[in-house]
C-alpha positions as CSV (number, residue, x, y, z in Angstrom):
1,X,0.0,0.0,0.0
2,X,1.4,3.3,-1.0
3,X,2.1,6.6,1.4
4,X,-1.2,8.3,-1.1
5,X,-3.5,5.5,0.2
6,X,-2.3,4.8,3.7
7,X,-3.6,8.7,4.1
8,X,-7.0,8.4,2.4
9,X,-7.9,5.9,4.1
10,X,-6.7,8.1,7.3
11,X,-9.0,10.8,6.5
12,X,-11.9,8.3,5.6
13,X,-11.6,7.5,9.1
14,X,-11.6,10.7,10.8
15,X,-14.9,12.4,10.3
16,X,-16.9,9.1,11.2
17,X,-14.6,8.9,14.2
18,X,-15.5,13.3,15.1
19,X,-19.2,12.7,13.9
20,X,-19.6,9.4,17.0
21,X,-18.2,11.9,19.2
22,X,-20.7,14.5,18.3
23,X,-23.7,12.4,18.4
24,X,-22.4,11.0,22.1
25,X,-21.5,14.2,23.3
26,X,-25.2,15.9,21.8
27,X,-27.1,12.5,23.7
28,X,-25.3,13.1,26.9
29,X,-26.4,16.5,27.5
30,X,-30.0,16.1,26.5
31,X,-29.4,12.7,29.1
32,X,-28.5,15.2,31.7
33,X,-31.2,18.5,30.6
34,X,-34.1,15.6,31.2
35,X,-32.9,14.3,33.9
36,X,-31.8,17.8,36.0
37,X,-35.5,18.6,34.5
38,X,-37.1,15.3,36.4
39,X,-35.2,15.8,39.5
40,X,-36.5,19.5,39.4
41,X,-40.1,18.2,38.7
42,X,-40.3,15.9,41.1
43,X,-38.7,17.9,44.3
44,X,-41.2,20.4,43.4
45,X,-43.8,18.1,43.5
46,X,-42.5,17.3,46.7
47,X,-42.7,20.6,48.0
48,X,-45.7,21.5,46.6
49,X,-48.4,22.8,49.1
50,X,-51.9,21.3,48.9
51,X,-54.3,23.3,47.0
52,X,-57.1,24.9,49.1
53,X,-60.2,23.4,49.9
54,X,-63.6,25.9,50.3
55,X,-66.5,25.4,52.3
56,X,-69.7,27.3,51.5
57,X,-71.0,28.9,54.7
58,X,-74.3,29.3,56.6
59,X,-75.7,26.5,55.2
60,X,-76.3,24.3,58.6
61,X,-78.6,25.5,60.6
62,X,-77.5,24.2,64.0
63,X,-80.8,24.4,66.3
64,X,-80.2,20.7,67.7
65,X,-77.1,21.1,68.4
66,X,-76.3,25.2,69.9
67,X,-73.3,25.9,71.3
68,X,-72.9,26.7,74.7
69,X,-70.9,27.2,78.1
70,X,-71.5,23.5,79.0
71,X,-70.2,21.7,75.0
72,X,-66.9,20.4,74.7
73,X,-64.7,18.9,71.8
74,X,-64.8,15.1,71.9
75,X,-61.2,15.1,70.1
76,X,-58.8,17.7,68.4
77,X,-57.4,17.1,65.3
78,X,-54.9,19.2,63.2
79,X,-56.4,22.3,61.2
80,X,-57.7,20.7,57.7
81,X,-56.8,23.8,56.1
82,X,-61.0,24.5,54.9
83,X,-61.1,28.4,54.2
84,X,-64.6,29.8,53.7
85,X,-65.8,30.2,49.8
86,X,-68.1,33.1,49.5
87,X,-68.4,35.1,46.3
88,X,-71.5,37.1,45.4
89,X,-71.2,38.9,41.5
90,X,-73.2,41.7,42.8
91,X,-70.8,43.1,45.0
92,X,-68.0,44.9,43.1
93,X,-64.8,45.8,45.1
94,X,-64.7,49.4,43.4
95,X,-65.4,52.4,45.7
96,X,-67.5,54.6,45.3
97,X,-66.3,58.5,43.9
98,X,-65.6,60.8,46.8
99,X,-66.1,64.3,46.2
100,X,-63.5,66.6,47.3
101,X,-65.6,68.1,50.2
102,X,-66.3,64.8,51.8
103,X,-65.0,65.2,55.2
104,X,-62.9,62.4,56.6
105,X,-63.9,62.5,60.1
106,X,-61.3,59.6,61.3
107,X,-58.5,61.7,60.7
108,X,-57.9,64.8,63.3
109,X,-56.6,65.6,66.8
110,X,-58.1,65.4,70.2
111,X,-59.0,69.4,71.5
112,X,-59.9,69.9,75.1
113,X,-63.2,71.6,75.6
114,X,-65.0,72.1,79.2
115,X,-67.3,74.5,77.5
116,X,-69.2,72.0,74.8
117,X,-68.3,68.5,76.6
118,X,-69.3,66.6,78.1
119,X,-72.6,65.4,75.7
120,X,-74.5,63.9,78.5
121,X,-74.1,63.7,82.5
122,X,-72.8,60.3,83.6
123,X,-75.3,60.3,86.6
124,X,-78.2,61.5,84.9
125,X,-78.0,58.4,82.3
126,X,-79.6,55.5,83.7
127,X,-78.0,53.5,81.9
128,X,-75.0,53.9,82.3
129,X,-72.9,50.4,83.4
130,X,-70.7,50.0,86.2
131,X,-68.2,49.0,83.9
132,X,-67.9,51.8,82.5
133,X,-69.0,55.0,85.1
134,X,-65.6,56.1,86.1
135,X,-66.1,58.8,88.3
136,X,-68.9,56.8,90.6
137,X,-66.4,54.6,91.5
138,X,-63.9,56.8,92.1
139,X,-62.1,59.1,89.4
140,X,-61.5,62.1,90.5
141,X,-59.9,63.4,87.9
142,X,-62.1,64.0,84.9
143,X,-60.8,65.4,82.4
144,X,-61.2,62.9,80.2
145,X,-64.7,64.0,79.8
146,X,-63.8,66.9,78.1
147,X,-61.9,65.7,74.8
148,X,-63.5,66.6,71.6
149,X,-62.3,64.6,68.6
150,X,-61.5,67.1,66.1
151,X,-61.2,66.4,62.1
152,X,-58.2,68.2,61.0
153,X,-60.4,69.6,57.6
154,X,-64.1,70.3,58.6
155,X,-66.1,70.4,61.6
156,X,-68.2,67.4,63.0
157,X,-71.8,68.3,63.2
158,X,-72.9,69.5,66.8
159,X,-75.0,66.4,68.0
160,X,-78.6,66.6,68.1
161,X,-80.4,63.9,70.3
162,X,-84.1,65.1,68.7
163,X,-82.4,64.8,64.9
164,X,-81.1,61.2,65.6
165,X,-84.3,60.1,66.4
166,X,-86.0,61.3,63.6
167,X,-83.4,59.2,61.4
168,X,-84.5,56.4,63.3
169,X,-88.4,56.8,63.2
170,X,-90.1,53.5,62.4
171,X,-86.5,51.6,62.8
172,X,-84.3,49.3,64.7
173,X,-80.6,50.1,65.5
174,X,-78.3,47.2,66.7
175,X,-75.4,46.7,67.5
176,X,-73.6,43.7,67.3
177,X,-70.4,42.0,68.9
178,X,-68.5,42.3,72.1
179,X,-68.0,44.6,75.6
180,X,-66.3,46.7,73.5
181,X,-69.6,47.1,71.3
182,X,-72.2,46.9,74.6
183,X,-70.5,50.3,75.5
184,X,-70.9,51.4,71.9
185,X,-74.5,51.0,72.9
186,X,-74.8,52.4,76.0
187,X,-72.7,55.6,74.8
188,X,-75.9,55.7,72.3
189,X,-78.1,55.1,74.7
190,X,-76.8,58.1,77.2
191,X,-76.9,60.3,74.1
192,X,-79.9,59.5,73.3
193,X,-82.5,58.7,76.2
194,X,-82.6,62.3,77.7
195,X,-84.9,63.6,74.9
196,X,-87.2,60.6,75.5
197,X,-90.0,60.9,78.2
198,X,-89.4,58.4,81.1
199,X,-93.3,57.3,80.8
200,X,-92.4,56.9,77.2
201,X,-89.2,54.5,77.1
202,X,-88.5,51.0,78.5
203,X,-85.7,48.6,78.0
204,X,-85.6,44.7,78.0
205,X,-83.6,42.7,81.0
206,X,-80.1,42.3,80.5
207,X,-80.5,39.3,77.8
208,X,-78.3,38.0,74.7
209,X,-80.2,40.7,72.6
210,X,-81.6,43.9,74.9
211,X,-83.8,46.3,73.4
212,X,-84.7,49.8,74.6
213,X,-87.4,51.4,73.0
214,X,-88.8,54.3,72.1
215,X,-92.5,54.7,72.0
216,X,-93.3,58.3,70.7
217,X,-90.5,56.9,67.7
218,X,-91.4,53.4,67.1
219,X,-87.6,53.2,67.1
220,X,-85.4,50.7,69.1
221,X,-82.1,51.1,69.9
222,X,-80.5,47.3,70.6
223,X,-77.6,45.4,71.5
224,X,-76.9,41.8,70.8
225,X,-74.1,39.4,72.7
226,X,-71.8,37.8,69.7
227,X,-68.2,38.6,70.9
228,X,-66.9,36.4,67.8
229,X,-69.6,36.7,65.1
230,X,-70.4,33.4,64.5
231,X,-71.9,30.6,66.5
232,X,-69.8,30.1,69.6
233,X,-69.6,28.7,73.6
234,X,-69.5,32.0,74.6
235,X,-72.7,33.2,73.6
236,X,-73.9,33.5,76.8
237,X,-74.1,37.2,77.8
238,X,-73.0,36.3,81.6
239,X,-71.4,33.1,81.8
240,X,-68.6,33.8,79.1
241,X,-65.1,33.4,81.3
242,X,-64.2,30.2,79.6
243,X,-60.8,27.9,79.7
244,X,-61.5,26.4,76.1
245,X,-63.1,28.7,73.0
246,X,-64.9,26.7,70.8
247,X,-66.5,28.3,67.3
248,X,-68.4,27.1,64.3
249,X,-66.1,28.9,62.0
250,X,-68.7,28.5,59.0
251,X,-72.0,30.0,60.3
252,X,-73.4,32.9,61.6
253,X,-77.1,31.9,61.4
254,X,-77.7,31.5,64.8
255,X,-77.1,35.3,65.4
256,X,-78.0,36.3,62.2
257,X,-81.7,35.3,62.8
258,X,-81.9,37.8,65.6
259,X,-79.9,40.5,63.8
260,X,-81.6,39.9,60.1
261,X,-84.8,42.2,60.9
262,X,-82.5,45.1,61.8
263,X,-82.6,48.1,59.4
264,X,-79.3,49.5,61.0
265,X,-76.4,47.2,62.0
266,X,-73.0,48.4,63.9
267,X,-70.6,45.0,64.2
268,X,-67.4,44.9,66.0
269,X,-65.0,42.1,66.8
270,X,-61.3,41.7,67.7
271,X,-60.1,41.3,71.4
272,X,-61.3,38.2,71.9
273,X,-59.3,36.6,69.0
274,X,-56.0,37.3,71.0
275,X,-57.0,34.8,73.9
276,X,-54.8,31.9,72.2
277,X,-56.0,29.4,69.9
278,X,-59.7,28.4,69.2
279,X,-61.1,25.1,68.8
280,X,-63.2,25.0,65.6
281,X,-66.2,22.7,65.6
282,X,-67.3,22.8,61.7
283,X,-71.5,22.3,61.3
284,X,-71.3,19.2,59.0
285,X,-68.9,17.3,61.9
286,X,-71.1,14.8,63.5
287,X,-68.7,13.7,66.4
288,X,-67.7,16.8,67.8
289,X,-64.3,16.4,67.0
290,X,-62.6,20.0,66.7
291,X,-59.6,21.1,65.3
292,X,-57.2,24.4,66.4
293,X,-56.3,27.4,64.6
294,X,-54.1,30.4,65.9
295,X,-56.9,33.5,66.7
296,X,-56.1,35.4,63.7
297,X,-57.0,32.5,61.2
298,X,-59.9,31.4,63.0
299,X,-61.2,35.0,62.9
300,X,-60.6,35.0,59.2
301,X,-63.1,32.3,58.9
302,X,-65.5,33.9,61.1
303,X,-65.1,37.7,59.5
304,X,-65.4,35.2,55.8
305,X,-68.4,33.3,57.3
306,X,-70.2,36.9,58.5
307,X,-69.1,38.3,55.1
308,X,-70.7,35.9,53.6
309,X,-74.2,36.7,55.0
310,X,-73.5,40.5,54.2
311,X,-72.8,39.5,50.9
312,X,-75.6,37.2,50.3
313,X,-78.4,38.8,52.1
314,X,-78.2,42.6,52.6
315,X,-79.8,44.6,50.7
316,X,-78.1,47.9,50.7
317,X,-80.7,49.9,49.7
318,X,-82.7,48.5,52.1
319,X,-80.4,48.4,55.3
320,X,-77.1,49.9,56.6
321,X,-74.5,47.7,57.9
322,X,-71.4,49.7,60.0
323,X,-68.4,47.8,60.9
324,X,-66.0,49.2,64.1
325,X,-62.1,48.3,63.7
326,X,-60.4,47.5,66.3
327,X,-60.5,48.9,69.9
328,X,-56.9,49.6,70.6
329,X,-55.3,48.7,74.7
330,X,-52.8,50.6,76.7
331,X,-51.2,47.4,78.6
332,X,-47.2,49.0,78.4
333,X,-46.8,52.6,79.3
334,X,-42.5,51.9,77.8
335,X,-44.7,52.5,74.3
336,X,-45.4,56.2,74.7
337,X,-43.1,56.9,77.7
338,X,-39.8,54.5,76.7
339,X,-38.6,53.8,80.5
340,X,-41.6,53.4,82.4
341,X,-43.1,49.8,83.5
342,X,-46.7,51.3,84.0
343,X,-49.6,50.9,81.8
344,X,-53.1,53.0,81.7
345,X,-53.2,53.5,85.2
346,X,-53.1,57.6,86.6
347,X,-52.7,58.7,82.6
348,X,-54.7,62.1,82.9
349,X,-54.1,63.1,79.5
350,X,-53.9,61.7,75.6
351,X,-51.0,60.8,73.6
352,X,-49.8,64.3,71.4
353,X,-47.9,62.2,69.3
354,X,-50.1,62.3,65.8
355,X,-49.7,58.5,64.2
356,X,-48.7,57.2,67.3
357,X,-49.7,53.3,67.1
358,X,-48.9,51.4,70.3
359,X,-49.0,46.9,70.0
360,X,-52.4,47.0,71.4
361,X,-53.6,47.5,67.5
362,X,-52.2,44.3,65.7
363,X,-51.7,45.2,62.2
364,X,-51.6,41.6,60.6
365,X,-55.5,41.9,61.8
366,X,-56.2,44.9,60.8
367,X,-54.3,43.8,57.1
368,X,-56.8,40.8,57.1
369,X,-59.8,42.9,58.1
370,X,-59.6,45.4,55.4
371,X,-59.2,42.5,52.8
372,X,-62.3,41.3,53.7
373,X,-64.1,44.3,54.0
374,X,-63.0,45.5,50.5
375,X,-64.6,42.5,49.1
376,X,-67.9,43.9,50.4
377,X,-67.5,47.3,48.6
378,X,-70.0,49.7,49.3
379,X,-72.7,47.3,51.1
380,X,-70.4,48.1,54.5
381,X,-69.5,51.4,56.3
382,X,-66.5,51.0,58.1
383,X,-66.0,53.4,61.4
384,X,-62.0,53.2,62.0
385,X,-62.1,54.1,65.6
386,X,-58.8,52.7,65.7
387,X,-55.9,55.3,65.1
388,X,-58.4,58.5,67.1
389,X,-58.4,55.9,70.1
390,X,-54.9,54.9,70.5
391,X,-54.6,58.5,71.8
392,X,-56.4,57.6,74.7
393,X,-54.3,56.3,77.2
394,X,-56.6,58.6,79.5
395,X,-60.4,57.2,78.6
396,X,-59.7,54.0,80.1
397,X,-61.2,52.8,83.5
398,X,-58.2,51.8,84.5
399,X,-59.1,51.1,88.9
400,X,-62.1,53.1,88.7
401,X,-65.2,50.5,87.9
402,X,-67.0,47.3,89.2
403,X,-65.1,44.5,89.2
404,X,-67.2,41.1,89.4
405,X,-64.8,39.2,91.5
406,X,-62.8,40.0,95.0
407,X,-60.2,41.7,94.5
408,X,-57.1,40.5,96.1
409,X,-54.8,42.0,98.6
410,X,-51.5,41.9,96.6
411,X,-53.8,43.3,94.0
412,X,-55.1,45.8,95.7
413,X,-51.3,46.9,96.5
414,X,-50.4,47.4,93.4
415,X,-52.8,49.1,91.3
416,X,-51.7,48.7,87.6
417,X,-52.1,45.2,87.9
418,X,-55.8,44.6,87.8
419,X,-55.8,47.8,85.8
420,X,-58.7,47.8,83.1
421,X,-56.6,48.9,80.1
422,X,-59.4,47.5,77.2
423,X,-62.7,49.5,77.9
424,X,-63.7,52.8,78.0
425,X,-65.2,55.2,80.7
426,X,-68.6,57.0,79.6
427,X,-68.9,60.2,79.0
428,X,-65.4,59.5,76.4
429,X,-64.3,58.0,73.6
430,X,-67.3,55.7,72.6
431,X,-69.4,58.6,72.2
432,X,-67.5,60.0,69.2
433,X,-68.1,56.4,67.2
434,X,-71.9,57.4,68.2
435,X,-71.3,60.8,66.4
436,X,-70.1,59.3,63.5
437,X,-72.6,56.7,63.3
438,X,-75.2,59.7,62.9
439,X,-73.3,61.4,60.7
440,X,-73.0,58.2,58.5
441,X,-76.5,57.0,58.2
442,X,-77.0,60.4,56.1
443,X,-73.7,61.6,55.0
444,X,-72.1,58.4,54.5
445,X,-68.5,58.5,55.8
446,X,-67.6,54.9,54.6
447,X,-65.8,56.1,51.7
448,X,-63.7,57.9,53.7
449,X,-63.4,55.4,56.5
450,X,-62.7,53.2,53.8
451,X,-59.4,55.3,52.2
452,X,-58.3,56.1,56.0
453,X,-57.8,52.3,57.2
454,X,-55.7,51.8,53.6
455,X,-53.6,54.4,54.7
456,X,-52.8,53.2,57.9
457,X,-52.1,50.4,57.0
458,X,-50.2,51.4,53.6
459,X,-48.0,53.5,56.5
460,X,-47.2,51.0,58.2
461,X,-46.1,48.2,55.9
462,X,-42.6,48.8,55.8
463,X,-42.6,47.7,59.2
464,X,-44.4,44.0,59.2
C-alpha cells in the first residue's frame, strides 16, 4: 500500500470517528437537561403545598345542636386547612367616587373643651354600666370628659339627640359583637335617652339581645351578645369566662336570625381573638371532634363566614351595615413613655404624638380585616375608631369601675395590675363612634373610613 492510500484511508476514518463523538456528546447532555429537568419536577412536586379546599358557609342551621358554656370537643385534630368560599357577583370591590368636600372624620386631633363636653351627664343616664362609670367609683380626675375629637379639615356636626331620632323613626338600631360594642350601645343610649319621656321608654332585662325602646319613635335602639360573630360557647351574655373557645367557623345563622330584621347594623370584633387558639367545631362534623387554629386564622373564617351573609343577604338599599375596627389597649406605658413599667393606670391626658400606634392594635389583623371588608364594597360602612383611640391612654377605667370578683390583697397593693386597660369610661371615647354613626346613616363616611384604614395600613407596611 502506497504513502497516497495509507492517508486516504486516514481521513476516511476521521470524520466518522469526530461525527460518533458528536452524536455522544449531543445524547449526553439532553441525558442530563431531562434528567436535572425530572429531578427538578419531582422535588417540586415534593414541596408542593396542597391546594385549598372551600367550604360554603351558613348553610347548617344548627338548632339541635347550639353551642354553649357547657359543650366540649370530643377530640382535636390538626387544622384541615378548609377556608370559607363566598363570592356574590353583585358586589363589586370598586369604591365609590368621593367628592373633594367629603370630610374624613377619622383623621384629626383630640381638643380639650369644658365648655361644649361633656354630651351627656354620667349620673343622669340610667344606663349607664358599672363598667364603665368612672367617676362613681372613684375618678376624681375628669378630664377625660372633656376631649373633643376634632377632624383636622371640617367640623363634625354639633349632636342633636331630637335629629337622631327622627333618622331612626319607624326603625331598629343594633349593635352587634362584644363589651367593646355593649359600651358602643350604651354611649348611644346616654346620648340619646334624655330627649325621651321616662313614661315613654322601656328597655328589656339584660339578655343575649336587649332592646330599649322608644315609644313616641317606634324606634329601638339594641344590643346583641356575639363577641366572635359566628356561633360560639361563649354566647352566653354572663357566663362567658371560659378555659376552652370553641366556634363554628362556618355559620353565623344563629345570630343572624336575631340581627336579620335590623334596618341599622353596627358590628365589632377583635379582642377576643387574642385569647390563644380556638377550637373550631365545623356544622357538618357529626362527632364533635374540633380542630385548632391560631386566633387570627380562625377570625378570618369567622369575618369570611359573617361576610358571607352580608354579601348574600343585605340589601343595601334596604339596610345599613357599620363595621368598628379595632378597639386599641394601653397594657405597656414603655410604648409612649420609653422607660416606664406602667400601663393605663393615673394617665390624665392623651397621647400628642399624631400617628402614634402602640402593640395593642395588631396590624396583621387589621391587614386581614380590610381584605375582607373591601370585598364587600359599598354594602359596608367602616368606622375606624382605631388610630383616634390609640390616643387615649386617658379614657380608660383603669381602677375606677366594678369589678365582678374580689379583689385580692396583693392586688389591691399594686394598682396597675388589675388595671382595666381595654374598655372605656362613659362620658369619652365611645361617644365619638356614636357621632359618627349619625353622621354616616345620612352623610355616608364609609368612603372615607374606607381610604383612611388603607392608609394606615399602607404607612405602616414597611414595618411588618
Amino acid at each position: 500500500m502506497t504513502q497516497s492510500q495509507r492517508c486516504n484511508r486516514k481521513r476516511t476514518h476521521s470524520p466518522l470517528i469526530a461525527l460518533f463523538f458528536l452524536v455522544f456528546i449531543v445524547c449526553s447532555i439532553l441525558y442530563n437537561e431531562l434528567s436535572i429537568q425530572r429531578i427538578h419536577q419531582d422535588s417540586h412536586h415534593d414541596h408542593q403545598e396542597a391546594p385549598v379546599r372551600y367550604i360554603q358557609p351558613n348553610l347548617f342551621d344548627r338548632k339541635s345542636e347550639v353551642l354553649d358554656r357547657f359543650s366540649k370537643c370530643n377530640a382535636t385534630r390538626e387544622y384541615s386547612g378548609w377556608k370559607i368560599g363566598w363570592a356574590d357577583p353583585r358586589v363589586k370591590s370598586g369604591r365609590r367616587r368621593v367628592g373633594s368636600e367629603r370630610c374624613d372624620v377619622f383623621s384629626g386631633k383630640w381638643v380639650f373643651d369644658n365648655a361644649s363636653y361633656p354630651l351627656y351627664n354620667e349620673s343622669q343616664c340610667p344606663y349607664m354600666s358599672d363598667q364603665l362609670a368612672c367617676h362613681k367609683h372613684g375618678r376624681s380626675d375628669v378630664r377625660y370628659q372633656y376631649w373633643r375629637w376634632q377632624p383636622h379639615n371640617c367640623n363634625l356636626k354639633r349632636w342633636n339627640a331630637t335629629e337622631m331620632w327622627e333618622k331612626l323613626r319607624g326603625k331598629r338600631l343594633m349593635f352587634v359583637g362584644d363589651s367593646l360594642n355593649r359600651g358602643q350601645w350604651i354611649s348611644m343610649l346616654c346620648l340619646l335617652q334624655s330627649v325621651i319621656p321616662e313614661n315613654k321608654r322601656s328597655i328589656t332585662p339584660n339578655a343575649q339581645l336587649t332592646i330599649f325602646r322608644a315609644e313616641e319613635y317606634n324606634a329601638t335602639v339594641e344590643f346583641l351578645w356575639a363577641p366572635l360573630l359566628v356561633e360560639s360557647n361563649s354566647d352566653d351574655p354572663v357566663n362567658h369566662r371560659l378555659d376552652e373557645r370553641i366556634i363554628c367557623p362556618d355559620s353565623v345563622l344563629k345570630h343572624s336570625s336575631q340581627w336579620e330584621q335590623a334596618d341599622i347594623l353596627v358590628f365589632n370584633s377583635y379582642l377576643w381573638w387574642r385569647q390563644g387558639p380556638v377550637k373550631l367545631l365545623w356544622s357538618s362534623e357529626e362527632n364533635g371532634v374540633c380542630e385548632e387554629l391560631d386566633g387570627l386564622g380562625a377570625m378570618e373564617l369567622a369575618m369570611s363566614a359573617w361576610a358571607d351573609w352580608v354579601a348574600s343577604k343585605l340589601n343595601p338599599l334596604k339596610k345599613r351595615v357599620f363595621f368598628v375596627t379595632m378597639s386599641p389597649t394601653h397594657l405597656w406605658s414603655r410604648e409612649w413613655q420609653p422607660g416606664s413599667e406602667g400601663n393605663c393606670y393615673n394617665e390624665k391626658i392623651p397621647i400628642d404624638l399624631e400617628g402614634y400606634w402602640g402593640s395593642g392594635s395588631d396590624l396583621p389583623t387589621m391587614r386581614m380585616v380590610d381584605k375582607v371588608l373591601s370585598k364587600l364594597g359599598s354594602k359596608v360602612t367602616v368606622l375606624n375608631i382605631t388610630q383616634l383611640s390609640e390616643y387615649r391612654k386617658d379614657g380608660h377605667p383603669s381602677i375606677y369601675r366594678k369589678f365582678w370578683e374580689t379583689l385580692k390583697p396583693q392586688q389591691l397593693s399594686n394598682p396597675p395590675s388589675y388595671s382595666d386597660c381595654i374598655h372605656w369610661c362613659l362620658p369619652g371615647v365611645p361617644d365619638v363612634s356614636g357621632v359618627q354613626i349619625a353622621y354616616g346613616i345620612t352623610a355616608d363616611v364609609g368612603v372615607s373610613g374606607r381610604f383612611q384604614l388603607l392608609v394606615l395600613l399602607l404607612s405602616y407596611n414597611s414595618g411588618y
